[in-house]
N, C-alpha and C positions, 0 to 999 in steps of 0.2 A: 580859810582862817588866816586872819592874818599876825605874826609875832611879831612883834617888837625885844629884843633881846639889848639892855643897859648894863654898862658898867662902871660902875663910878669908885675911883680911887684902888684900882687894881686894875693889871693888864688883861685884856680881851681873850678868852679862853674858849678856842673852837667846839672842845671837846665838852665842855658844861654847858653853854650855847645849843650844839646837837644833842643835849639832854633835856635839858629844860623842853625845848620847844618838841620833841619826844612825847616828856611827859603832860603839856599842857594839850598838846592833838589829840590825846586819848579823853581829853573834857568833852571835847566837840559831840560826843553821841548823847550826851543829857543835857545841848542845847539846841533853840532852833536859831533858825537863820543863818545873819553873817554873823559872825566872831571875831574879836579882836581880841587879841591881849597883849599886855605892855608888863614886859621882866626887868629889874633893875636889880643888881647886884650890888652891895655896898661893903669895903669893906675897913673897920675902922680898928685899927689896936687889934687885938685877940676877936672881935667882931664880924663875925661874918652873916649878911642881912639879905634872904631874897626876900622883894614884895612885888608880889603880880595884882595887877588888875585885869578883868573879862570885862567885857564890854558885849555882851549879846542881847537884842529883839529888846532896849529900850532896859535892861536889866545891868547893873553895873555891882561886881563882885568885887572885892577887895581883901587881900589877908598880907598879911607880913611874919617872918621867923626870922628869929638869931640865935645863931647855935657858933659851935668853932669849926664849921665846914662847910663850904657853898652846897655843895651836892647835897647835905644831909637837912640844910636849912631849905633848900628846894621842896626835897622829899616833904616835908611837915606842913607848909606852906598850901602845897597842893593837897595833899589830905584834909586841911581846915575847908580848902576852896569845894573841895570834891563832897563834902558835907553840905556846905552853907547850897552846893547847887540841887543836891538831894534833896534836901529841905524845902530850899524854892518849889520843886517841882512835887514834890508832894503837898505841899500848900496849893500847889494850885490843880493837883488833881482833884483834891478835898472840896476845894470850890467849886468843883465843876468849870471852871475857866482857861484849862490848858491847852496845849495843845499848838498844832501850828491854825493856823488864818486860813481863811477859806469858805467851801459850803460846807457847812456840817447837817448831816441828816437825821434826823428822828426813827427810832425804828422799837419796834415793841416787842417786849419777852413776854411769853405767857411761862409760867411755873407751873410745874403740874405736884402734887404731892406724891407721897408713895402709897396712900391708900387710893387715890383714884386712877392709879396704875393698875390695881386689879379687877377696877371694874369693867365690861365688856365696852363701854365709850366714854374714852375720857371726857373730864371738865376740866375748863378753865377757871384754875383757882385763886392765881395773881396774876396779875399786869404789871408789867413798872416798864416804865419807858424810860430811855437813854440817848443820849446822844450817840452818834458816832464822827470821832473827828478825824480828819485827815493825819496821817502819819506815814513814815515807812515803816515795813517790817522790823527791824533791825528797832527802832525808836519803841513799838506795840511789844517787843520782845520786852523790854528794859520796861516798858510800864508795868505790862504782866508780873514780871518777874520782882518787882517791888510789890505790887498786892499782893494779896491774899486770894486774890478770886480766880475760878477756875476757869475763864476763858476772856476774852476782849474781843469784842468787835471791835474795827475801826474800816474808815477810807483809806485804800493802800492809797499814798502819793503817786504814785508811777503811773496807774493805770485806773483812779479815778473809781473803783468797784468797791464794795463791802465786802472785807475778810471778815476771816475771825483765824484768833491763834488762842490756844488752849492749851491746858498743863496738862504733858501725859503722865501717866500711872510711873514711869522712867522719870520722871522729871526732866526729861527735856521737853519742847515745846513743837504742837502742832500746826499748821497752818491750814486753813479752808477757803480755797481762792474759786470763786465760780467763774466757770467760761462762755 
């Protein structure tokens, strides 16, 4: 990821500098690719103004804040951005078009109901087919954990397989990696 850290009409300040670029590396896990972002600090009269832009996989974010404190106009700044990137990425779960680039594979769920649970051979009572798109762990964690549903297949990145990671009864989250 790369920062860019501006400051315009105020002296250079190491310690808001190693905050800002802090807080903008914890964006990195709700995008893909390379990253960029460009921090400008402005500050005029009682005015004090961060505006970042991200620049990630062809997607360019934008927010601005002015409050009477760098640090606290940062904070608000990145919370608008931290939204608007939530948003995107549910937008494009919803479309079915996320994801990072790659092969993505087809792979089919049969549903079974709870009445054909008690009969001595089950049927198959729905289909529904899905994608499975490449991701890391860590990325399929943060999908999951924004839906609703109780597991995700996906292609682990690293090693090219079909997981699955699932919501335990704990609410934390399982992983099913085959060898």
């Amino acid at each position: 990821m790369q920062i860019q850290v501006t400051f315009r009409h105020t002296e250079p300040s190491e310690a808001l500098k190693e905050y800002a670029q802090e807080k903008v590396e914890k964006l990195k896990k709700y995008l893909d690719g390379p990253v960029e972002a460009v921090i400008t600090f402005t500050v005029e009269k009682h005015r004090h103004e961060a505006d970042v832009t991200i620049l990630a996989s062809g997607l360019k974010i934008h927010g601005s804040e002015t409050t009477g404190d760098l640090f606290s106009s940062m904070d608000l700044v990145l919370d608008k951005i931290e939204k608007q990137v939530k948003r995107y990425r549910e937008k494009l779960k919803n479309l079915g078009k996320g994801g990072r680039k790659g092969s993505e594979r087809p792979f089919k769920v049969d549903v079974f109901e709870a009445e054909s649970v008690v009969d001595p051979e089950p049927r198959i009572i729905e289909t529904t087919k899905l994608t499975a798109k490449p991701m890391d762990v860590d990325e399929a964690a943060m999908q999951l954990d924004l839906s609703e549903d109780e597991f995700l297949v996906f292609i682990n990145a690293r090693n090219e397989m079909l997981n699955v990671i699932y919501r335990r009864a704990d609410g934390n989250f399982g992983l099913i990696e085959p060898q």
